[in-house]
C-alpha positions as CSV (number, residue, x, y, z in Angstrom):
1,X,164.5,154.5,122.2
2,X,162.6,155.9,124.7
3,X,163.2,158.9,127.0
4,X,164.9,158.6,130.0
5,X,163.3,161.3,132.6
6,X,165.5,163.6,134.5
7,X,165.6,164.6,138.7
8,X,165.3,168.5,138.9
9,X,168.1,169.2,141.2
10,X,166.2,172.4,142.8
11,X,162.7,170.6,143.5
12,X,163.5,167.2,144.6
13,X,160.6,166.3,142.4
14,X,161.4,163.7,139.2
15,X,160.2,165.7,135.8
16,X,157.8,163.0,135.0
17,X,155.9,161.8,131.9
18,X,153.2,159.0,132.1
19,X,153.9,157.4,128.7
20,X,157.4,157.8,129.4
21,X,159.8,154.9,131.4
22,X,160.0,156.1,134.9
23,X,163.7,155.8,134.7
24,X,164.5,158.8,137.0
25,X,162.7,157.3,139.7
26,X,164.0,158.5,143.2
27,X,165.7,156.3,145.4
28,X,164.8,155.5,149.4
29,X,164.9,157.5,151.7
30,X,162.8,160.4,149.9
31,X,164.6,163.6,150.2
32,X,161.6,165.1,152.5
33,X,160.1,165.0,156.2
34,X,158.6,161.5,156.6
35,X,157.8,161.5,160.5
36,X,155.9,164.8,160.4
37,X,154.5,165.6,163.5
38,X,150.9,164.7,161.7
39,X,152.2,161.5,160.4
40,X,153.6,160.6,164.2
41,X,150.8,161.3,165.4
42,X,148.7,158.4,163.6
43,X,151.3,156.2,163.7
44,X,150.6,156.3,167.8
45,X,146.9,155.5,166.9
46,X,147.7,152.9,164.1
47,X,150.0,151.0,166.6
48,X,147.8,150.9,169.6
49,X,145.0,149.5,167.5
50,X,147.5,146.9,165.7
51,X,148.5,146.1,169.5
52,X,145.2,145.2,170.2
53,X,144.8,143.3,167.0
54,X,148.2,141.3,167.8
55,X,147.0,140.4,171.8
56,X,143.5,139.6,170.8
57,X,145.0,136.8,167.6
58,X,147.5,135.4,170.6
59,X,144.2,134.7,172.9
60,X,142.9,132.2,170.5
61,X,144.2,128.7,171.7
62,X,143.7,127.5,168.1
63,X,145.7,130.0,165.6
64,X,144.4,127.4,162.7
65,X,141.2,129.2,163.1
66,X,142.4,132.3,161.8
67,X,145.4,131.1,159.4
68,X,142.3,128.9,157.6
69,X,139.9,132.1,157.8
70,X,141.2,135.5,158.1
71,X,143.7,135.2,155.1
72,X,140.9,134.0,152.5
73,X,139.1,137.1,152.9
74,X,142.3,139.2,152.4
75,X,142.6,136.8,149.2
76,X,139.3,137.9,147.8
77,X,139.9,141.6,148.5
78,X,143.2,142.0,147.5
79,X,142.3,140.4,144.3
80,X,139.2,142.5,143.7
81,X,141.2,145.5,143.5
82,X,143.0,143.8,140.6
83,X,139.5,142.8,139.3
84,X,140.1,139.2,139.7
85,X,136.5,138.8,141.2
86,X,135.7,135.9,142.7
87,X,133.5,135.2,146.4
88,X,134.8,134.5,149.5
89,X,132.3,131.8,149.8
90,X,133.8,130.0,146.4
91,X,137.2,130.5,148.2
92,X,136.0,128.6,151.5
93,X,134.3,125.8,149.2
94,X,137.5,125.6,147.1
95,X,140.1,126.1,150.0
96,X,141.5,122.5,149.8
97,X,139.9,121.6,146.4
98,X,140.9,123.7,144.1
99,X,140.5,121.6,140.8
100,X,137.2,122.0,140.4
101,X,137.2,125.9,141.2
102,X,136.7,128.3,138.5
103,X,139.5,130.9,137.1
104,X,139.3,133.7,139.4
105,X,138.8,131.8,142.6
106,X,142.1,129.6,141.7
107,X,144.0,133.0,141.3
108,X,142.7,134.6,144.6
109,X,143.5,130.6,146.0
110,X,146.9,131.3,145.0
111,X,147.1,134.6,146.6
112,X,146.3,132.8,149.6
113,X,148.9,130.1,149.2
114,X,151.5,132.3,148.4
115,X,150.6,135.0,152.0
116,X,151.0,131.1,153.6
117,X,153.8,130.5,152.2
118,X,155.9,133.8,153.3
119,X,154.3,133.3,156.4
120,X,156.0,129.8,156.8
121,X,159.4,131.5,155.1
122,X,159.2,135.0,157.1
123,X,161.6,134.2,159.7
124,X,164.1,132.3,158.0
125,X,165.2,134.8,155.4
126,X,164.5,138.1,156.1
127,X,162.4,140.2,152.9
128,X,163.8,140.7,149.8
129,X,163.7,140.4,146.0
130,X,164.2,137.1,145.6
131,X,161.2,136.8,148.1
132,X,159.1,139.2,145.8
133,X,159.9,136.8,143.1
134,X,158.5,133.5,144.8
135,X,155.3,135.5,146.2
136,X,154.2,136.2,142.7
137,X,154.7,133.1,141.6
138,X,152.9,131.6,144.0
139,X,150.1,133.7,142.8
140,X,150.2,133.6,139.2
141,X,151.2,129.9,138.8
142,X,154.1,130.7,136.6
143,X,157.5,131.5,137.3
144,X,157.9,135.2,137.2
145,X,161.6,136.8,137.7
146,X,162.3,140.8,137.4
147,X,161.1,142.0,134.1
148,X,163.6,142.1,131.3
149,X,161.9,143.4,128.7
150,X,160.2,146.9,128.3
151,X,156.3,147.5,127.3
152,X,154.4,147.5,130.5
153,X,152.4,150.5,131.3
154,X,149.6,150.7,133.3
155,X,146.7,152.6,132.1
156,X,142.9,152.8,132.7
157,X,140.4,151.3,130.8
158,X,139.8,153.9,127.8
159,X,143.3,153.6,126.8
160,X,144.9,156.5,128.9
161,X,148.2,155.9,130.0
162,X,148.5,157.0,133.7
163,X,152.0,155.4,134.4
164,X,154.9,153.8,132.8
165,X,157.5,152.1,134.9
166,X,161.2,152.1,134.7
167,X,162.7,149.4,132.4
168,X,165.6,147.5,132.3
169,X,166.7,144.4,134.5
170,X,169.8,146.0,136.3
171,X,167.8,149.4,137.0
172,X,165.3,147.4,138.4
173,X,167.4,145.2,140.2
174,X,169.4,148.1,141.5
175,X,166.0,149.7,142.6
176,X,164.6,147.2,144.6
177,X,168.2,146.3,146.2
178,X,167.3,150.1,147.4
179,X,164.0,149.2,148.2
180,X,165.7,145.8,150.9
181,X,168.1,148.5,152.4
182,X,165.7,151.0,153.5
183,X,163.4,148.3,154.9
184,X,165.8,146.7,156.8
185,X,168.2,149.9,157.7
186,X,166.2,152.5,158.1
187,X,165.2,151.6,161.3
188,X,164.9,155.2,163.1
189,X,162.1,155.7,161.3
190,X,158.7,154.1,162.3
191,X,157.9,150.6,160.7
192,X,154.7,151.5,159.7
193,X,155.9,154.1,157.9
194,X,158.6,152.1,156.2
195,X,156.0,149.6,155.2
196,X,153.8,152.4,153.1
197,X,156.7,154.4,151.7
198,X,158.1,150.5,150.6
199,X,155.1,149.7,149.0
200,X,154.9,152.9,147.1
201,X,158.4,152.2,145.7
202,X,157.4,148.3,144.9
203,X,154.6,149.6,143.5
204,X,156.1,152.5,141.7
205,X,159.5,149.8,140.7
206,X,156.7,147.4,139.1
207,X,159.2,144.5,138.9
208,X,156.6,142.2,137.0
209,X,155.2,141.9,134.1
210,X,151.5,141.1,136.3
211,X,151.0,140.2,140.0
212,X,152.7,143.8,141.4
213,X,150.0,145.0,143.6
214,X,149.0,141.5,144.6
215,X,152.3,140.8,145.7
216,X,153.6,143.8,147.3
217,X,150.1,143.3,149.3
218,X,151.4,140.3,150.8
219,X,154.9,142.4,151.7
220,X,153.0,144.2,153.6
221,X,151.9,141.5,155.9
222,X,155.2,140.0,155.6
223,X,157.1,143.2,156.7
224,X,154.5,143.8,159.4
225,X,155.2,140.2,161.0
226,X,159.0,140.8,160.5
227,X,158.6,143.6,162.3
228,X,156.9,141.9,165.1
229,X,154.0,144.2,164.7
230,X,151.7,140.9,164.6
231,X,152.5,137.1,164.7
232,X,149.4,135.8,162.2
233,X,149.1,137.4,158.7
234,X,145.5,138.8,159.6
235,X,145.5,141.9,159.0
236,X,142.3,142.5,156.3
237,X,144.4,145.9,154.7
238,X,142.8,145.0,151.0
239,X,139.5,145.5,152.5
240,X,140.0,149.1,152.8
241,X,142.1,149.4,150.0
242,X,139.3,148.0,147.6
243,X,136.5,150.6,149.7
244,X,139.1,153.7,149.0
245,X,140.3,152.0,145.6
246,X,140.2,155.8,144.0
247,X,141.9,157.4,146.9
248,X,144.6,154.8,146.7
249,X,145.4,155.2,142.9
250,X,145.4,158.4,143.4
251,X,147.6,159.3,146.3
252,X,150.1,156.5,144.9
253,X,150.4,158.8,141.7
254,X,150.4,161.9,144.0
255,X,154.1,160.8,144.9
256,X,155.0,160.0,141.6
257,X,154.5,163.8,140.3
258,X,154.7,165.8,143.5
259,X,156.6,164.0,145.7
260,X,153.1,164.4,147.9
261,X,154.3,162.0,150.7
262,X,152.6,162.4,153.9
263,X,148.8,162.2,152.4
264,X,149.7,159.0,151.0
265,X,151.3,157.7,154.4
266,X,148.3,159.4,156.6
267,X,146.1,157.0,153.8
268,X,148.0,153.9,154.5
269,X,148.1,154.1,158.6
270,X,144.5,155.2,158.6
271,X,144.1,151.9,156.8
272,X,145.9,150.0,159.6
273,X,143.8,151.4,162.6
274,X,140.6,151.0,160.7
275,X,141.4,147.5,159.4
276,X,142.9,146.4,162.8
277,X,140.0,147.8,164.9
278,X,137.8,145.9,162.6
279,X,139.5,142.3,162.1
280,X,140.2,142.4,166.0
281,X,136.5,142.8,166.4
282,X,135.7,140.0,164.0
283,X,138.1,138.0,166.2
284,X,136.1,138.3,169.4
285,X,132.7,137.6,167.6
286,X,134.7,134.2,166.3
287,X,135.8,133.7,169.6
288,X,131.8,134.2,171.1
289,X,130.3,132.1,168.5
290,X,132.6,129.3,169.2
291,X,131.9,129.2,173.2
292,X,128.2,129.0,171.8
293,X,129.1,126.5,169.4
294,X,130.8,123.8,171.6
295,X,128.5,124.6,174.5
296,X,125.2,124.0,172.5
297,X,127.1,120.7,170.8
298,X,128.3,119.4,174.3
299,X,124.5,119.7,175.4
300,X,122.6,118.9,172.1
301,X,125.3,116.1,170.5
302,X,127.2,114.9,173.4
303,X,127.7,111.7,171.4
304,X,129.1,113.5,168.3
305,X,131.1,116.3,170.8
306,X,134.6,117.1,171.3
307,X,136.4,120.6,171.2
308,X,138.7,118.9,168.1
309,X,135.7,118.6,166.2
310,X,134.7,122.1,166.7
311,X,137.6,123.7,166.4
312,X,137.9,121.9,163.0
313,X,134.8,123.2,162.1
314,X,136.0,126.3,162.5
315,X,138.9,126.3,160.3
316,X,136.8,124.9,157.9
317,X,133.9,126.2,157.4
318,X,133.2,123.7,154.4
319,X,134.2,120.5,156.1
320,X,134.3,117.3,154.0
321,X,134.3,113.4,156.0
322,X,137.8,113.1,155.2
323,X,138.3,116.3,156.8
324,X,137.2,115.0,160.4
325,X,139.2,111.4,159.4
326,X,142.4,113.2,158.8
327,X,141.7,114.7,162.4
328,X,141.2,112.0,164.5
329,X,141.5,108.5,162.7
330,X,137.9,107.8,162.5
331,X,136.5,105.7,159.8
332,X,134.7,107.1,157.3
333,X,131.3,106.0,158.7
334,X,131.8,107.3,161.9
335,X,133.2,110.5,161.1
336,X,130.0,110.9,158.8
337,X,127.9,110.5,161.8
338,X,129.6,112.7,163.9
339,X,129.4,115.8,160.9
340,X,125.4,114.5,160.3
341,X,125.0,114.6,164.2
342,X,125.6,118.4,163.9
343,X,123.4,118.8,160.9
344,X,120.9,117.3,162.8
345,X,120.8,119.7,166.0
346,X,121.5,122.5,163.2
347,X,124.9,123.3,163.7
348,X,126.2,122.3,160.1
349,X,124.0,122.3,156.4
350,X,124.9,119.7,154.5
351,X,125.2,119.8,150.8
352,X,125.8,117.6,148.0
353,X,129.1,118.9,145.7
354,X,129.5,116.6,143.0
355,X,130.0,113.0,144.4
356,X,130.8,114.0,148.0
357,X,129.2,115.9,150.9
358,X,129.9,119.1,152.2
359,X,129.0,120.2,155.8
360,X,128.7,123.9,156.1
361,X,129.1,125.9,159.3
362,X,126.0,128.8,157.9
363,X,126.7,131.0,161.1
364,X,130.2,131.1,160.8
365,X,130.2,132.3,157.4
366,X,127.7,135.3,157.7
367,X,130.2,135.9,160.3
368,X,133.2,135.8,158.2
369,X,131.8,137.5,155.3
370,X,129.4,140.4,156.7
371,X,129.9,143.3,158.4
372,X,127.8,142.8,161.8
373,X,129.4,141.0,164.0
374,X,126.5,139.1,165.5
375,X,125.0,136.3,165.4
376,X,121.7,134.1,166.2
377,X,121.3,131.9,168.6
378,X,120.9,128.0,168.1
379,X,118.0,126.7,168.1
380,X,117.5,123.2,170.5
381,X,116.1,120.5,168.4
382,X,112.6,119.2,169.4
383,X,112.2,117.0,172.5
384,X,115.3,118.2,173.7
């Protein structure tokens, strides 16, 4: 039977062995300082640039944009870290055709689905473990319930164990019931500092047997929207998780043997403000290249024009002809014309995928998937 580790009582800090169950892991709150006066401090910064991030999403008169956009790059990142590797450009061909996708962009599809999904659920049940449960379903495809059984360690790739976490089902349960209160209760302290100390202790429970960091991932985007800190689940955390993927192993185990706290929370809300600051300006670039869009289509494809078109060609930056029926009733000869219309003033690229077409939006997705935030201009077709 294995060893059960032991609190010290004078340190605060849980003797600890990596090959060993992490039985004796603390419960929430953690016995030290949380709000230090340098933690406080960039939680003022992380907020004001979430702020920004939150009023800039409610600007956009179509939210489908970004719930169709935003999220499928979180997918891809969020699933790199677990080295599920797929391309964000698979993930956009694939979004709502997912048969013919391969492995890895099915799983980071399902990552997707499932950071939908609690979005939908968010404000009818408030988060818990039974939530946990359904979000990793979602994105492994199977059912998966609170482990029951022991064995699962994490380790790196030469064999090294690095952690062990606790086993047994009622421990667990117990531990993540923990994990609900001081989400919920705890509410003196700072919710961005509740959302990284709770994902430390999701991380640190590991409740399944595969799926943990994908899924407490999504709890953070959940708990953020709970909080009313945003209204979309946009913010693109994974992406600076997966540039600082050392730094966040690391400071994750830092608590686990030291009890090293605030490095981990500085790590976290300096993740925030960088990822907000960034995703709010990808927003506005969206925002400029669809003005340009629909005011280059209204002059260069009046016939084919009309703002659901382009709006639906920015949710969808592979659009299919049933795409544009489903919008607006069109048959599927007129609809074609309409998407060929924009190919033809070089808006769209089409491409042949399989026995269909696919119309691609080519500035929107160097948008979406690179850095720079600009874009060229459109070119007017000859003899315009």
């Amino acid at each position: 039977m294995a060893q059960t580790p032991k609190s010290s009582k004078n340190s605060g800090k849980p003797d600890w062995s990596p090959d060993l169950p992490h039985n004796g892991l603390p419960t929430l709150p953690p016995p030290v300082e949380l709000e230090t006066r340098t933690v406080l401090k960039a939680c003022i910064t992380a907020r004001a640039a979430l702020a920004e991030l939150k009023q800039a999403a409610e600007m956009i008169p179509n939210q489908s944009i970004l719930i169709n956009t935003l999220p499928l790059l979180e997918s891809q990142a969020s699933s790199e870290i677990e080295n599920i590797v797929t391309t964000t450009d698979k993930l956009f061909q694939h979004q709502h055709e997912k048969e013919s996708a391969d492995a890895a962009t099915k799983e980071a599809l399902r990552y997707s689905q499932s950071l939908y999904q609690g979005f939908r659920s968010i404000h009818e049940k408030p988060l818990n473990t039974r939530t946990a449960e359904e979000i990793c379903t979602r994105i492994k495809g199977i059912e998966m319930k609170v482990r029951k059984v022991p064995g699962t360690a994490l380790g790196k790739e030469s064999g090294e164990v690095v952690y062990t976490p606790p086993v047994g089902e009622d421990r667990l349960r117990n531990l993540l019931g923990n994990w609900e209160q001081f989400l919920h209760n705890e509410t003196e302290i700072d919710p961005l500092v509740r959302m990284a100390v709770g994902h430390y202790q999701f991380e640190a429970i590991h409740p399944f047997t595969d799926g943990n960091g994908r899924t407490g991932r999504v709890l953070n985007s959940l708990f953020l929207i709970h909080e009313g800190l945003l209204t979309l689940p946009i913010l693109y955390l994974s992406r600076y998780i997966i540039e600082n993927k050392a730094d966040y192993y690391r400071l994750l185990l830092g608590v686990t043997t030291t009890q090293a706290w605030e490095p981990w929370v500085l790590f976290l809300l300096k993740g925030v403000e960088e990822t907000s600051i960034w995703t709010k300006a990808k927003i506005d670039a969206i925002l400029k290249l669809f003005d340009r869009t629909a005011e280059f289509a209204r002059e260069h494809a009046a016939k084919a024009y009309s703002h659901e078109l382009i709006s639906l060609i920015f949710e969808l930056p592979y659009c299919r002809i049933q795409n544009v029926v489903d919008m607006d009733g069109s048959v599927r000869q007129t609809a074609a014309k309409k998407l060929k219309k924009l190919v033809e003033v070089g808006i769209l690229e089409e491409v042949a995928s399989g026995r269909e077409k696919l119309f691609i939006h080519p500035k929107l997705l160097r948008l979406l998937t690179r850095n720079p935030n600009s874009f060229s201009h459109y070119k007017a077709p000859p003899g315009s």
